[in-house]
C-alpha positions as CSV (number, residue, x, y, z in Angstrom):
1,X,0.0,0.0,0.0
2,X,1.4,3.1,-1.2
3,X,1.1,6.4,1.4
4,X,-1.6,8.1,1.4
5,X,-3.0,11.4,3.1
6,X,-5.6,10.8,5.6
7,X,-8.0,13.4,7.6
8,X,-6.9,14.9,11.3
9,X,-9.7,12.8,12.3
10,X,-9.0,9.4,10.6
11,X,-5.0,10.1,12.4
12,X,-6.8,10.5,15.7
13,X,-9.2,7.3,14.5
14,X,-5.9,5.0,13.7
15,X,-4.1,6.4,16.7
16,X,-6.8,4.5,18.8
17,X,-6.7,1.7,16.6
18,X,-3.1,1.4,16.8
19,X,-3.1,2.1,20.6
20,X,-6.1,-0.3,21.0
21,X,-4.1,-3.4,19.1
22,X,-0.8,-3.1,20.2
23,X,-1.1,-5.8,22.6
24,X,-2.4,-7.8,20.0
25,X,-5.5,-8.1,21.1
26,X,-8.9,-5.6,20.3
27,X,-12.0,-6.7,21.8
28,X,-15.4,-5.2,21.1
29,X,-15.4,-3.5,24.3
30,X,-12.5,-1.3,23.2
31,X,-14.2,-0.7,19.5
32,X,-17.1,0.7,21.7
33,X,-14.9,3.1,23.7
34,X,-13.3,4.3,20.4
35,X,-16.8,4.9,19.1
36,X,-17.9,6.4,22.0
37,X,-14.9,9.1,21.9
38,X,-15.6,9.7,18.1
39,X,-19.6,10.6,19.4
40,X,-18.9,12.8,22.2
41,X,-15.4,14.8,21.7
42,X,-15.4,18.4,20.4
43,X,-12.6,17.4,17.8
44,X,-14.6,14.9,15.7
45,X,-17.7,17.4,15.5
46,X,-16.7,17.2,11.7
47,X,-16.3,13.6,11.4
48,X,-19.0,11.2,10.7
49,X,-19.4,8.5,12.9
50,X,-20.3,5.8,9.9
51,X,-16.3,6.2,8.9
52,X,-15.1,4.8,11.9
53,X,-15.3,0.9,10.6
54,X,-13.7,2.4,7.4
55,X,-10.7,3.9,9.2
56,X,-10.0,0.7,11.4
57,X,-10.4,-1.6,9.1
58,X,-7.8,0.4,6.6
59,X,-5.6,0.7,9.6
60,X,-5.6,-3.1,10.3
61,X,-4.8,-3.3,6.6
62,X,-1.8,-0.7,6.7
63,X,-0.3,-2.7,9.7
64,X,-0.9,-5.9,8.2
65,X,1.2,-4.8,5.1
66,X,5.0,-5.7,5.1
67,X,6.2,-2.4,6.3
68,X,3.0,-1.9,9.1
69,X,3.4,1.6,10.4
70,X,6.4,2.7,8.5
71,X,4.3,1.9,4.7
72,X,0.9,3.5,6.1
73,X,-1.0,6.5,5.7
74,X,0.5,9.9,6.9
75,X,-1.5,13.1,8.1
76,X,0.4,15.3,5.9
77,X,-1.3,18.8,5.9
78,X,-4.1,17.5,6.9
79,X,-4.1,18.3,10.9
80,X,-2.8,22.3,10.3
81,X,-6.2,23.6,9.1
82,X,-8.5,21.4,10.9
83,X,-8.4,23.7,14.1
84,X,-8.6,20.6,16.3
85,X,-7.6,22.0,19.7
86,X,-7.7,25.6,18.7
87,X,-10.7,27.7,20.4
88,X,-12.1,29.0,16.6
89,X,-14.3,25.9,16.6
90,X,-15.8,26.9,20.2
């Protein structure tokens, strides 16, 4: 898989993913909490919820590939005009 840019939100999405898996192991109960940040935090107001199978599963597939992390996705620009954690979205 070649890189590819991804949203701030899908990052933040495959950040739990990859935080969520690295012991191997992602139960249902952790896909809920992931689901549950994506529904209630202020910095995936512009996100839409459905994408969140989307994003994990392409995530699985990025660190399934020979390479895992280092071949994946990267944010790029995305993150510098998505005022996540600035106040102009309050």
């Amino acid at each position: 898989m070649s890189p590819t840019t991804i949203s701030a939100n899908s990052a933040l999405v495959y950040t739990m993913v990859i935080v969520s898996a690295s012991d191997s192991d992602m139960p249902d109960s952790e896909l809920k909490v992931i689901g549950n940040i994506v529904r209630t935090f202020p910095a995936f107001d512009n996100y839409d919820e459905e994408n969140i199978i989307r994003d994990a599963e392409n995530c699985a597939a990025v660190l399934g590939d020979d390479g895992g992390a280092d071949t994946g996705p990267t944010k790029g620009d995305a993150g510098t005009d998505s005022g996540l954690g600035s106040d102009k979205n309050r």
